[in-house]
Phi, psi and omega in degrees: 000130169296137185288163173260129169277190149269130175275173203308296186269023141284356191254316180309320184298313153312306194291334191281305198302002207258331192285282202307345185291281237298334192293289179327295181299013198243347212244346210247305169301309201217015157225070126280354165282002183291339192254003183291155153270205191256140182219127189039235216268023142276012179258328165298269209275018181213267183300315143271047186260109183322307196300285174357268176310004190259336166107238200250349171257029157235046189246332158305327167290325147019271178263003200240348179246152159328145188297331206243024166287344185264007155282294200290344189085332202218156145325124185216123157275062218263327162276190167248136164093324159100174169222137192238017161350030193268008182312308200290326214273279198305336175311278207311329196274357188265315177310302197293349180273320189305307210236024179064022170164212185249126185234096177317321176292322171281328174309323192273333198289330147315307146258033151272332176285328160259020143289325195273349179272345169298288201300335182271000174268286168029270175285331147316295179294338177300296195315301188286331175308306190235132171298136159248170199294165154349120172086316159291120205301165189267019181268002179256342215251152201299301195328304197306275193342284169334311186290330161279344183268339178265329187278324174296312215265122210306031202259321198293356198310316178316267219306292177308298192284335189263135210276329192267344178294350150355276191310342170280316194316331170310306210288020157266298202296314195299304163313325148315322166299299195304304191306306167321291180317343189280323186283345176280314176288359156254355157240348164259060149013063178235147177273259225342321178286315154296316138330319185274311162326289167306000191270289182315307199289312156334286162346282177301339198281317163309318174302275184211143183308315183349306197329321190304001189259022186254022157238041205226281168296346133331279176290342115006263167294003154263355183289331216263315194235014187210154189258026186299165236236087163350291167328283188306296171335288195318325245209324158289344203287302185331305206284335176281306159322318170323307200272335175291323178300301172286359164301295141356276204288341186272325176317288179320325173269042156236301181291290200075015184233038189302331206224020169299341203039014182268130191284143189266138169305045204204134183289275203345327172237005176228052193313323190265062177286299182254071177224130173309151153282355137336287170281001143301269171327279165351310192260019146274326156311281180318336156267352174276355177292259174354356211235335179289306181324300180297010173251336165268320208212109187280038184198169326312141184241162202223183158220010150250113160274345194307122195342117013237049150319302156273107193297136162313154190218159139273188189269347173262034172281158167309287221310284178329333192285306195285306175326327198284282193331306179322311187278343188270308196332294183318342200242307171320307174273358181280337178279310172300341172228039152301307164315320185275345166051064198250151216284330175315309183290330187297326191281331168290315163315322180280313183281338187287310209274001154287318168260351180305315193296314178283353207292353176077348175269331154266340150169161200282121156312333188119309189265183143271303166227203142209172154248042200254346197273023173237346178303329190243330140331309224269309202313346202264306155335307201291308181315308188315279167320319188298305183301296184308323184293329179305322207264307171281338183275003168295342185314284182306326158294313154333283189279000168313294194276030179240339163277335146288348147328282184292340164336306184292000000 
């Protein structure tokens, strides 16, 4: 007897449909920001910003200044190291050319569509990494799950809802774009694709730097989840480290203070100004303590951290000790199953080596914390949670139908 196949446009329709929730849920979460106005640093970098506002013949000024010259008229060093953003900051000046001025409804209404494609790159990329077993429907499977867990969780409000939050969703999706292309390009052996790849990974880099840590995280997830060649990995990981470097370097020709060292004399932009080196470091354990909280227990969420939201600690305060105990756990089992390439330490990995660049530990940020700076972390969350839920909610279904069975 001939197998019975699934027809065509019933299969297209599985396949489409994992896309069309995330979008809806995206659209379901945040677009009551559709009817919001320009708020805080949209007023930088958009609404009174000179560059913006000039439309597509201030996207060279743009690019060519400090993120935040074209608010201030002048080059202002208010962090160390300066800041250099311009993809979103040029996003904006492409809107204001589009509609002859300034529309809050399309900025925000934009990035809600590219919040909903970071989550469906998510799920794409999760989907080709991890198989699902025989049988198993995919609304069950770690991609999806993950990918409603990252898309749910309220830590994005900042990010999302505030219009200048822009430079993060970039500095994610676009590195995430790149991962596809990379996994594509190790399996149709095309350069074009590893070119494009290295396009994407730029792109994010133009969003907000954090990005540079998907070159960390690149070779990582081929390593973790694909059987490429150690050599080759090593020798695609250079091409990313490459594009990162010239960006540096472009960095450098823009800012020109990359490595001045100079601190801003100002609390607002110096939270550890009077602060001992003792209540640094404490109060940097300690908010990396915070950052764990708000991915299980989102709340109270802010949109200021700024001295003193957060009380200075020592480095012998509880709270710093159990944040540190914490952080060793986490590093201890992700090292302890590297080897095993068990997907929870990837899930660790990812998140450490993401937030490590904001972390006030590689160098100070401006802030103590934020939460937009757990927005491109959280996807490691997202992993984690995703796995445990994968592996238990078929349980839990199971045993949903075998009690309504006996019911029956």
């Amino acid at each position: 007897m001939a197998s019975i196949k699934k027809p065509a446009a019933t299969a297209n329709k599985i396949q489409y449909f994992p896309y069309l929730l995330i979008f809806v849920f995206a659209f379901m979460l945040y677009g009551n920001t559709l009817t919001y106005d320009y708020t805080l640093d949209d007023l930088i970098v958009i609404k009174d910003n000179a560059f913006t506002k000039k439309g597509l013949a201030g996207i060279k000024e743009i690019f060519s200044y400090d993120s935040f010259t074209g608010f201030f008229g002048t080059e202002k060093k208010l962090v160390a190291g300066g800041r250099y953003r311009p993809l979103s900051i040029a996003s904006f000046a492409v809107e204001y050319a589009l509609v002859g001025g300034l529309s809050p409804f399309l900025s925000h209404l934009i990035n809600i569509l590219l919040y909903a494609l970071t989550g469906s790159f998510i799920f794409l990329v999760l989907s080709k990494l991890i198989k699902f077993p025989p049988g198993k429907p995919w609304y069950l499977g770690l991609p999806f799950i993950a990918a409603m867990i990252f898309m749910a969780h309220p830590v994005h409000t900042e990010v999302v809802a505030n219009i200048k939050g822009r430079d993060e969703i970039f500095a994610l999706l676009f590195p995430l774009i790149s991962v596809w292309l990379t996994l594509l390009y190790f399996e149709r052996k095309r350069p074009g694709l590893l070119i494009l790849a290295n396009l994407c990974f730029f792109l994010g880099l133009l969003s907000k730097e954090n990005a540079i840590m998907f070159a960390a995280v690149l070779p990582l997830t081929v390593y973790f989840f694909t059987k490429v060649p150690l050599k080759k990995n090593i020798t695609v990981a250079i091409s990313f480290l490459f594009t990162a470097l010239i960006f540096v370097f472009i960095r450098f020709l823009v800012l020109g203070y990359l490595n001045s060292g100079e601190l801003p004399r100002e609390l607002l932009n110096n939270p550890f100004l009077y602060a001992t080196q003792s209540e640094k470091f404490g109060t940097i354990l300690y908010t990396l303590g915070l950052y764990v909280k708000l991915l299980f227990f989102p709340h109270p969420l802010t949109h200021d951290y700024y001295p003193y939201h957060i009380p200075l600690v020592s480095i012998v305060d509880w709270r710093s000790i159990l944040s540190f105990l914490v952080y060793l756990f986490l590093i201890v089992y992700a090292i302890l199953k590297f080897k095993a390439k068990d997907v929870v330490a990837y899930g660790i990995l990812i998140y450490m080596l993401t937030l490590f660049i904001v972390s006030n530990l590689l160098f100070p940020v401006g802030t103590f914390m934020n939460e937009r700076f757990i927005y491109m972390p959280s996807l490691g969350f997202a992993i984690i949670m995703g796995c445990l839920l994968a592996d238990r909610l078929p349980l839990l279904v199971k045993k949903e139908m075998a009690y309504k069975k006996v019911l029956c």
